[in-house]
MIKE-840254 format. One record per atom (N, C-alpha, C): x, y, z; residue number from 0; chain; atom name; residue in one letter. Coordinates in steps of 0.05 Angstrom, whole numbers. Last residue first. Layout:
<nodes>
+--------+--------+--------+------+------+------+------+
|     c1 |     c2 |     c3 | roti | kenu | loti | fimi |
+--------+--------+--------+------+------+------+------+
|      X |      Y |      Z |  NUM |    A |   CA |    A |
...
+--------+--------+--------+------+------+------+------+
</nodes>
This chain:
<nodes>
+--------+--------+--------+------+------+------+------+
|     c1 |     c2 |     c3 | roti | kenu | loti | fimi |
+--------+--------+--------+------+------+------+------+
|     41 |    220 |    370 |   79 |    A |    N |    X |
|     67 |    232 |    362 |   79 |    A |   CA |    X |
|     69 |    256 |    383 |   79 |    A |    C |    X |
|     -2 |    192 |    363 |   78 |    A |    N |    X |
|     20 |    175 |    382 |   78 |    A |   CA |    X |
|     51 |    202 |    388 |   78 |    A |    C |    X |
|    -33 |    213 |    321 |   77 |    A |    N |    X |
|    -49 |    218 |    348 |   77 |    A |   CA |    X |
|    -21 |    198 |    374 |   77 |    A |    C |    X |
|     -7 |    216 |    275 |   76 |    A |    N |    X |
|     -4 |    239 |    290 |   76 |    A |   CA |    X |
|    -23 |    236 |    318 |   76 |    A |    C |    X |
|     18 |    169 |    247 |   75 |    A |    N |    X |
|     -1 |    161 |    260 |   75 |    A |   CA |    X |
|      8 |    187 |    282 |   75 |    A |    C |    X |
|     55 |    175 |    204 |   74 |    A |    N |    X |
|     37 |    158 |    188 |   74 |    A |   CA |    X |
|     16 |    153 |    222 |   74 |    A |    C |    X |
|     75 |    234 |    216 |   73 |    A |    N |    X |
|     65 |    224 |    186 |   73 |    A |   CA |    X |
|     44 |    200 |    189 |   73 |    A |    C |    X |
|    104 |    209 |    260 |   72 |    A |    N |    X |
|     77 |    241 |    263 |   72 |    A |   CA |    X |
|     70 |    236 |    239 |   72 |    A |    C |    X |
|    146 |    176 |    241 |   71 |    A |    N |    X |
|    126 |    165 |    265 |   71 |    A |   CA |    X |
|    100 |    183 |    258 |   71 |    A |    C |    X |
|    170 |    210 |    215 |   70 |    A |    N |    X |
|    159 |    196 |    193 |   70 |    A |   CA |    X |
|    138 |    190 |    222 |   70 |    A |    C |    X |
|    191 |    251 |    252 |   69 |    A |    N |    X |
|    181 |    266 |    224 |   69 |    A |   CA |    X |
|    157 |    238 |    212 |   69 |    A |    C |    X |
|    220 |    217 |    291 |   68 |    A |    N |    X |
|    204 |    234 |    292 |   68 |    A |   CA |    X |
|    180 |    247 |    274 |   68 |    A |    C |    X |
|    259 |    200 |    241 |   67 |    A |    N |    X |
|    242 |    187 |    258 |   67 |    A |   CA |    X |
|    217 |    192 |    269 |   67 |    A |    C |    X |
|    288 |    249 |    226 |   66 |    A |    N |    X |
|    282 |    236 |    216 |   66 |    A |   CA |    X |
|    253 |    217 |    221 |   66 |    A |    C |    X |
|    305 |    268 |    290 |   65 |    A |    N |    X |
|    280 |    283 |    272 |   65 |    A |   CA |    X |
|    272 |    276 |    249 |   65 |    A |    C |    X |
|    343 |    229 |    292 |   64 |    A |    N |    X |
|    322 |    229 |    314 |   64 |    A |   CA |    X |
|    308 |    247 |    300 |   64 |    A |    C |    X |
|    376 |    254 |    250 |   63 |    A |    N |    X |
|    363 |    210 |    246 |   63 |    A |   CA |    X |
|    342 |    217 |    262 |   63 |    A |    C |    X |
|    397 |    289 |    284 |   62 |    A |    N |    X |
|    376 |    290 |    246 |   62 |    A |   CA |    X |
|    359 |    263 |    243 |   62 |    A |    C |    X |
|    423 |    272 |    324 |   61 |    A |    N |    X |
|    400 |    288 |    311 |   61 |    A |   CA |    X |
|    387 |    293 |    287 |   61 |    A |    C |    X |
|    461 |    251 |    298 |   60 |    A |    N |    X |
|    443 |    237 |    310 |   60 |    A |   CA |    X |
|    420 |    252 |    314 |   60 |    A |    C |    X |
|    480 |    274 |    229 |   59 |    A |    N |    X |
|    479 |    271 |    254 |   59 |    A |   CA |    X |
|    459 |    254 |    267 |   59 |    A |    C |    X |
|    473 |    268 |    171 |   58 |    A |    N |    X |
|    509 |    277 |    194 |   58 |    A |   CA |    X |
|    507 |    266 |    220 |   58 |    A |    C |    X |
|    445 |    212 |    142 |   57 |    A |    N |    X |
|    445 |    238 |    156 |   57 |    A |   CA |    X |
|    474 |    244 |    168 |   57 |    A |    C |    X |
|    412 |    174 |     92 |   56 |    A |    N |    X |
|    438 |    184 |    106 |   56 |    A |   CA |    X |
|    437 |    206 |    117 |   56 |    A |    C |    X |
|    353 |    141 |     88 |   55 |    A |    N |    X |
|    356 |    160 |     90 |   55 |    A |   CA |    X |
|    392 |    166 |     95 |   55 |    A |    C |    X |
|    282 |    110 |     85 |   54 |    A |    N |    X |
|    314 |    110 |     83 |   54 |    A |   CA |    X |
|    332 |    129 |     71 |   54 |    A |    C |    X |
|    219 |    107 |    101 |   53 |    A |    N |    X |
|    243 |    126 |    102 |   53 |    A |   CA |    X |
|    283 |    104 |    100 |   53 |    A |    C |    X |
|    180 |     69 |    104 |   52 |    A |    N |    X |
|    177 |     96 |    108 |   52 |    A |   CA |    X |
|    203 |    119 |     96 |   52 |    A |    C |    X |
|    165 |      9 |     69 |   51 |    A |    N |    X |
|    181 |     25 |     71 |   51 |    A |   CA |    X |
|    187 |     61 |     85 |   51 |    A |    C |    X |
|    123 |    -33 |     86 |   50 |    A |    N |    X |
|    122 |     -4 |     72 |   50 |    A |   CA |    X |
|    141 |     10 |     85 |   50 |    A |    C |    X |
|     99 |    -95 |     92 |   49 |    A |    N |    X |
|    114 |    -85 |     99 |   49 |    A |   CA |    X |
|    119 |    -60 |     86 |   49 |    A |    C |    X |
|     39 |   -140 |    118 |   48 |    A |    N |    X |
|     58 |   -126 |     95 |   48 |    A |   CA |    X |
|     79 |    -98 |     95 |   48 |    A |    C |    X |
|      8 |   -207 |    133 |   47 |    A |    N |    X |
|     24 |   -177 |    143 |   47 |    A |   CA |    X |
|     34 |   -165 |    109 |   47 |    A |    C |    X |
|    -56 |   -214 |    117 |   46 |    A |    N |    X |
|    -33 |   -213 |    113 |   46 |    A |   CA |    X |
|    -15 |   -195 |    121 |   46 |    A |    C |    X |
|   -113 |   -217 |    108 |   45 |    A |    N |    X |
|   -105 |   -233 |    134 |   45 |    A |   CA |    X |
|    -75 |   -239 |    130 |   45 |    A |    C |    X |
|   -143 |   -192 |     70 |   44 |    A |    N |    X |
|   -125 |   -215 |     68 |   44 |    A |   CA |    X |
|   -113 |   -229 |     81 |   44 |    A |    C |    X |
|   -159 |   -153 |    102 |   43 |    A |    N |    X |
|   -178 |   -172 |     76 |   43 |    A |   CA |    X |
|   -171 |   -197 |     66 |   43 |    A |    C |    X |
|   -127 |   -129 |    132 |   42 |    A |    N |    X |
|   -138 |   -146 |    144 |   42 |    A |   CA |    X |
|   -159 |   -172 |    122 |   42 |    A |    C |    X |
|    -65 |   -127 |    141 |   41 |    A |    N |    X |
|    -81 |   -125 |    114 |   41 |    A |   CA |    X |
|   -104 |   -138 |    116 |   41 |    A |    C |    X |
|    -28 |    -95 |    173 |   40 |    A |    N |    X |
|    -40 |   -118 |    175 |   40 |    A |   CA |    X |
|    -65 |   -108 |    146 |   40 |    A |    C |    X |
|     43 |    -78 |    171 |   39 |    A |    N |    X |
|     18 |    -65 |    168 |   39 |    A |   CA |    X |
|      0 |    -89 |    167 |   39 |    A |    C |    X |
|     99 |    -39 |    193 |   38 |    A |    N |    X |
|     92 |    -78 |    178 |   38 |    A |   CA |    X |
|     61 |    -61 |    183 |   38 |    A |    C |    X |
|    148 |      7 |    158 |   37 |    A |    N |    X |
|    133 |    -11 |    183 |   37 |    A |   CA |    X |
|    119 |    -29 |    172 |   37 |    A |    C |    X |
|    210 |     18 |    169 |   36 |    A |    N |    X |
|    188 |      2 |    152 |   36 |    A |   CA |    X |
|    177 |     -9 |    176 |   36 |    A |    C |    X |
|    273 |     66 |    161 |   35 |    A |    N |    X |
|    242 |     55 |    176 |   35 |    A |   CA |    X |
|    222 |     48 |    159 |   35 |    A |    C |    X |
|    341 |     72 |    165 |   34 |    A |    N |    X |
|    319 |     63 |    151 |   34 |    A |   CA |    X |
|    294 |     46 |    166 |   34 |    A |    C |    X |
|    398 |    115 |    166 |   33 |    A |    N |    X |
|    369 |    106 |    179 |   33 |    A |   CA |    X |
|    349 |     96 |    160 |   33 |    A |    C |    X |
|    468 |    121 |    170 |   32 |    A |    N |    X |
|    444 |    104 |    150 |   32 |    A |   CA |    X |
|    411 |     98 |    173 |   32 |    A |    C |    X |
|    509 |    164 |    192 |   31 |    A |    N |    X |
|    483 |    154 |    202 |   31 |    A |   CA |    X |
|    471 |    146 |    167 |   31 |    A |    C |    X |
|    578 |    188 |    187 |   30 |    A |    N |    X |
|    553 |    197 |    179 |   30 |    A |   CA |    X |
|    537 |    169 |    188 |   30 |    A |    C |    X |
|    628 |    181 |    191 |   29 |    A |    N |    X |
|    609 |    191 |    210 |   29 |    A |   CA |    X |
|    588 |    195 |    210 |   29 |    A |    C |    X |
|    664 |    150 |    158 |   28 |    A |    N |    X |
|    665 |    185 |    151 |   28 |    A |   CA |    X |
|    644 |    195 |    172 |   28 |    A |    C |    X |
|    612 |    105 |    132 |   27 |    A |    N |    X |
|    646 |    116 |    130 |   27 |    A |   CA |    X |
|    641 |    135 |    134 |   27 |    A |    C |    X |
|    563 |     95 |    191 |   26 |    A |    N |    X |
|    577 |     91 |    158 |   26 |    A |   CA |    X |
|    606 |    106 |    161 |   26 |    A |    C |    X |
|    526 |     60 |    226 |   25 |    A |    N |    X |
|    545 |     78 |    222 |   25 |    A |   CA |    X |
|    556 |     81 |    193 |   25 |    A |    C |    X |
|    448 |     53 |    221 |   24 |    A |    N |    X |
|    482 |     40 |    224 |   24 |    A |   CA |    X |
|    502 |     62 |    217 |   24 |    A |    C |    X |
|    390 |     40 |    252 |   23 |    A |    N |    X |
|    415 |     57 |    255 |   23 |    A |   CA |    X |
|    438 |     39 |    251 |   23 |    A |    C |    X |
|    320 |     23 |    235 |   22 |    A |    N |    X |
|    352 |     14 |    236 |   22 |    A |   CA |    X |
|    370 |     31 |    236 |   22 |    A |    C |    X |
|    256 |      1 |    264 |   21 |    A |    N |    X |
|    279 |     26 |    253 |   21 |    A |   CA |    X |
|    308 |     18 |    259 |   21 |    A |    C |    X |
|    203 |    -14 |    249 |   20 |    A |    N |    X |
|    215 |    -23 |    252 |   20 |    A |   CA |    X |
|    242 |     -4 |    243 |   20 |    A |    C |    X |
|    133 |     -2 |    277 |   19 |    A |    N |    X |
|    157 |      8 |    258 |   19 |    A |   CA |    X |
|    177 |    -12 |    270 |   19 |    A |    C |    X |
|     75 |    -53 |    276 |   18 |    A |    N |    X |
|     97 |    -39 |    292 |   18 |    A |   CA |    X |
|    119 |    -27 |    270 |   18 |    A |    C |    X |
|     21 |    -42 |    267 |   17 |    A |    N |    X |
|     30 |    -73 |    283 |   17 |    A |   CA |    X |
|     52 |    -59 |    295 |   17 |    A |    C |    X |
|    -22 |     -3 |    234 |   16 |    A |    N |    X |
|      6 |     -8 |    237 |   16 |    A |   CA |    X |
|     10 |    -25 |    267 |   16 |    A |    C |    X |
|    -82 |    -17 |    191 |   15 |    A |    N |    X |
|    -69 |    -13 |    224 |   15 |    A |   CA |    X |
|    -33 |    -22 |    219 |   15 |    A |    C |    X |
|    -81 |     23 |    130 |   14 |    A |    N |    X |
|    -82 |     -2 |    152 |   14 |    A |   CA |    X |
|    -72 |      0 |    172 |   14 |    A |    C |    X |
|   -117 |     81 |    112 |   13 |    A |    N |    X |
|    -93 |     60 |    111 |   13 |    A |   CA |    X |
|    -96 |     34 |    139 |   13 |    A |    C |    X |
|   -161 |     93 |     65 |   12 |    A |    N |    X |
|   -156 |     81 |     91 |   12 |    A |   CA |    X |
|   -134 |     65 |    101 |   12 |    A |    C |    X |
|   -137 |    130 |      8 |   11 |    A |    N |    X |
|   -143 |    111 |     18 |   11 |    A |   CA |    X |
|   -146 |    101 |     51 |   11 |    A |    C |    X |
|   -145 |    195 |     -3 |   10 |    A |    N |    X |
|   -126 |    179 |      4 |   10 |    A |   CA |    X |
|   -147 |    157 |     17 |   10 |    A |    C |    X |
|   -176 |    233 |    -56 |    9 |    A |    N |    X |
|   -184 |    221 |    -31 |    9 |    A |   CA |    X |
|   -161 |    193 |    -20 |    9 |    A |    C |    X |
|   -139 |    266 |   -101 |    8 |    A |    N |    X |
|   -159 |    252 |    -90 |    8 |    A |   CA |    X |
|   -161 |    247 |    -58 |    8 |    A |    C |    X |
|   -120 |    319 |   -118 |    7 |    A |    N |    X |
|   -150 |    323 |   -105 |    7 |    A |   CA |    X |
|   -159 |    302 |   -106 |    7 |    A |    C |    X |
|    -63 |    281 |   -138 |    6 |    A |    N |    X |
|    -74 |    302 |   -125 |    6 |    A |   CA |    X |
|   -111 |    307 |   -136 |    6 |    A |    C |    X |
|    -56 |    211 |   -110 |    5 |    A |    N |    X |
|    -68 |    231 |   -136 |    5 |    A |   CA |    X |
|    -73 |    265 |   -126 |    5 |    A |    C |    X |
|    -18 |    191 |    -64 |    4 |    A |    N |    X |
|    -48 |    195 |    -84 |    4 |    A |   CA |    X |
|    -50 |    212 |    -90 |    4 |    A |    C |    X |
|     29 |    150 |    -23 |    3 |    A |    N |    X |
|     22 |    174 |    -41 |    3 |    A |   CA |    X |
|    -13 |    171 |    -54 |    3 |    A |    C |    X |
|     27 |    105 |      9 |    2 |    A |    N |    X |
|     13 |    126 |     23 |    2 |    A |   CA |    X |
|     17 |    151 |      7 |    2 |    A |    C |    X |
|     15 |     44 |    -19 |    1 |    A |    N |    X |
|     25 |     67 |    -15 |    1 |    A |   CA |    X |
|     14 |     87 |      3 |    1 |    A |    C |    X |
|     17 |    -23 |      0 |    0 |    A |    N |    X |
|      0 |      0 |      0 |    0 |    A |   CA |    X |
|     18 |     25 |      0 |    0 |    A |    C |    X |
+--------+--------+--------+------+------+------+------+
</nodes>
């Protein structure tokens, strides 16, 4: 399921999110690889499925943490 659509349409009902799943690794030179997918229950199908939120390189740890921040408030602003 995407979470892009059409401009002036009507975005689809997205599915219950189960849980993000977020990765921090170091890279050459100091810089931060963050990448968040969360898993999503499909309920029609009675299938998990997984949607990439964000992968990303940043300078800092701060940035990764407003990375995070940024996508969490995106796909569910009543936890954020």
């Amino acid at each position: 399921m995407s979470f892009d659509s059409p401009a002036g349409a009507q975005a689809p009902a997205p599915l219950p999110i189960q849980f993000v799943h977020i990765e921090l690794a170091p890279l050459v030179g100091g810089r931060l690889a963050v990448a968040m997918q969360a898993t999503l229950l499909d309920e029609s199908n009675f299938e998990f499925v997984g949607q990439e939120l964000a992968s990303e390189h940043v300078d800092t740890l701060d940035q990764a943490i407003a990375l995070i921040r940024s996508n969490v408030a995106a796909i569910s602003p009543a936890i954020a």
